[in-house]
C-alpha angles and dihedrals in degrees: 000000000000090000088048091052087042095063084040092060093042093039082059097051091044081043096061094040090053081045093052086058098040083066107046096053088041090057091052099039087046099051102030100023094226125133099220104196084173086077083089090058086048091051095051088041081055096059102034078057092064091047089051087050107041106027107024091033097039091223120144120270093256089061083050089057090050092054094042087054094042095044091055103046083053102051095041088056097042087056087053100043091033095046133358092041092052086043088057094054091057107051104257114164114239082254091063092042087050098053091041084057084052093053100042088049092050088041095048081045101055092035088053091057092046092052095039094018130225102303126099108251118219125214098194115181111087111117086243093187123163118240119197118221099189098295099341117087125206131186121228092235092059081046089053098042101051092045090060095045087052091051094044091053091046102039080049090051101054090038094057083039112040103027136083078231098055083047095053083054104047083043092056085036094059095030123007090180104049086046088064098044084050091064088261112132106227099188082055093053086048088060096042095052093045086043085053098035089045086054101055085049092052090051087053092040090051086049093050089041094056104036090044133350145322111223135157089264103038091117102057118086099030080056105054093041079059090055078053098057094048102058103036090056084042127244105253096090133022092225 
């Protein structure tokens, strides 16, 4: 029964985390229609950022989320300016916008190994204590982790309910069309969801980097488990 409970405990914190990144592809898919297989780049700059910042920099672990944060925001948004935008404008099919996602993605990945190398790179630091709950046993760092995945997916949800922003967004997400003939900037909105959605790749990214490695792949299966998600729960809402 204790080991049951155990792979309870550690399913639900894999679970938010797969949940985090659920999220952030969904926001950007539901709003831009574009499958952005890249998201998994953006996830391994993410964590190379916070290994930059806190080893070769020497920074505390809080800059190196900054910059994970930061990194990730920035790269999301300069594949969408750089490429798919500029895609869209000329008439490329989703298919075309989808393999040039897979190519920038094989291309960020190879180009990653030759700048850091093969080898896995360590960012050692976080108090990673154990903390027992009865028979079940729990590290600060999972704590940690699925408390700011919590908080991402919430702080997302009331932004994109409760706010003239969110609304700017549901409204390019129904009719893009319509948004723009409403005053709203759609290429604007396009920015602001790949920034938000970069961003939630780059928190789980800086949890992954310092409780494991950072490694040119490193984003591909939690992201992909997210694309999972997405579709399986259905893309219409993020609840």
């Amino acid at each position: 029964m204790t080991q049951f409970f155990q792979l309870i405990t550690f399913g639900i914190v894999q679970g938010l985390t797969y949940a985090l990144l659920a999220c952030s592809f969904w926001i950007i898919y539901s709003t831009t229609r574009t499958f952005h297989l890249a998201h998994s780049l953006v996830y391994a700059i993410a964590g190379y950022a916070v290994y930059v910042a806190s080893v070769l920099l020497a920074m505390p672990l809080w800059v190196g989320l900054i910059a994970s944060l930061a990194v990730s925001a920035l790269s999301g948004c300069l594949i969408e300016f750089l490429l798919y935008n500029r895609l869209r404008k000329r008439g490329s099919t989703v298919l075309g916008i989808f393999l040039s996602s897979l190519g920038v993605a094989a291309a960020g990945t190879a180009l990653l190994q030759l700048i850091f190398g093969p080898m896995v790179k360590q960012v050692p630091g976080f108090p990673n204590a154990t903390l027992s709950l009865g028979d079940v046993t729990v590290t600060n760092l999972q704590l940690t982790s699925s408390a700011c995945a919590l908080l991402a997916i919430g702080a997302v949800y009331v932004l994109l309910t409760f706010t003239s922003v969110g609304n700017a967004v549901t409204a390019v997400r129904t009719n893009p069309r319509l948004a723009m003939a409403v005053g709203i900037r759609v290429e604007s909105i396009s920015l602001l969801v790949f920034a938000i959605g970069s961003a939630m790749a780059g928190l789980a990214a800086y949890f992954e980097t310092i409780g494991f490695v950072a490694y040119p792949t490193m984003g591909l299966q939690p992201v992909m488990f997210g694309v999972i998600a997405v579709f399986l729960g259905g893309v219409s809402t993020i609840r």
